[in-house]
N, C-alpha and C positions, 0 to 999 in steps of 0.2 A: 513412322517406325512402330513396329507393333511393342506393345507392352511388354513388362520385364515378364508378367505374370504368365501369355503369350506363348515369353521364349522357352519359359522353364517346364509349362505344359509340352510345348512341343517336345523337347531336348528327354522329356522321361515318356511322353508316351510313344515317339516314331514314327508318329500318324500326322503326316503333311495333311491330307484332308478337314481333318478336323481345326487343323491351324489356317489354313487356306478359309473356312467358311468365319472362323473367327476374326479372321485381320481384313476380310473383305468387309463382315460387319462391324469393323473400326471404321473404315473409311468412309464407309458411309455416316455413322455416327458425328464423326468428324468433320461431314461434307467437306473431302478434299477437291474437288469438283468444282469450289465456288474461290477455292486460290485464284489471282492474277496468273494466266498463263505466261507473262512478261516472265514472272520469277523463277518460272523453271525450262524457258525457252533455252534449246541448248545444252539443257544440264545432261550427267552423267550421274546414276543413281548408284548406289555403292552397297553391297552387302558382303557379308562376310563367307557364304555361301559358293563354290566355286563353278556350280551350272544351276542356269535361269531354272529348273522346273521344281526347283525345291526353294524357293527365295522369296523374300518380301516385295524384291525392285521387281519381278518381273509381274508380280500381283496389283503394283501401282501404276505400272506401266499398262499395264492392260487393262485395269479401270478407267484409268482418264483418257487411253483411245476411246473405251466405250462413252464415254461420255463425251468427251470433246470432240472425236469424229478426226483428227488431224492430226496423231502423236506418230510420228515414225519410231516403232521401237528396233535399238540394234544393239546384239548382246555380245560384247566384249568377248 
């Protein structure tokens, strides 16, 4: 999830891009990439955002196909 700090930069400045390159360099910080894929085989990512191209879930969705090579993403 990206930081509180994050949401609040995004929520006054408007600018997805700038939040996009921010929360992609969470995740790697984070190296989400080195989770058990068991733990999230299955799951159903949740944001509060109503279409994928402004969201969090569709940002980690799309990192861990790049890396894992095997993630079917499908958006609600």
């Amino acid at each position: 999830a990206p930081t509180q700090e994050m949401l609040k930069e995004a929520n006054q400045s408007k600018n997805f891009s700038v939040y996009e390159q921010s929360f992609k360099e969470l995740m790697v910080k984070r190296s989400i990439e080195n989770l058990p894929k068991q733990l999230i085989d299955g799951a159903c990512l949740l944001c509060s955002e109503r279409k994928p191209h402004e969201c969090h879930r569709r940002l980690v969705a799309e990192y861990l196909q790049q890396k894992w090579g095997d993630v079917e993403i499908i958006h609600l």
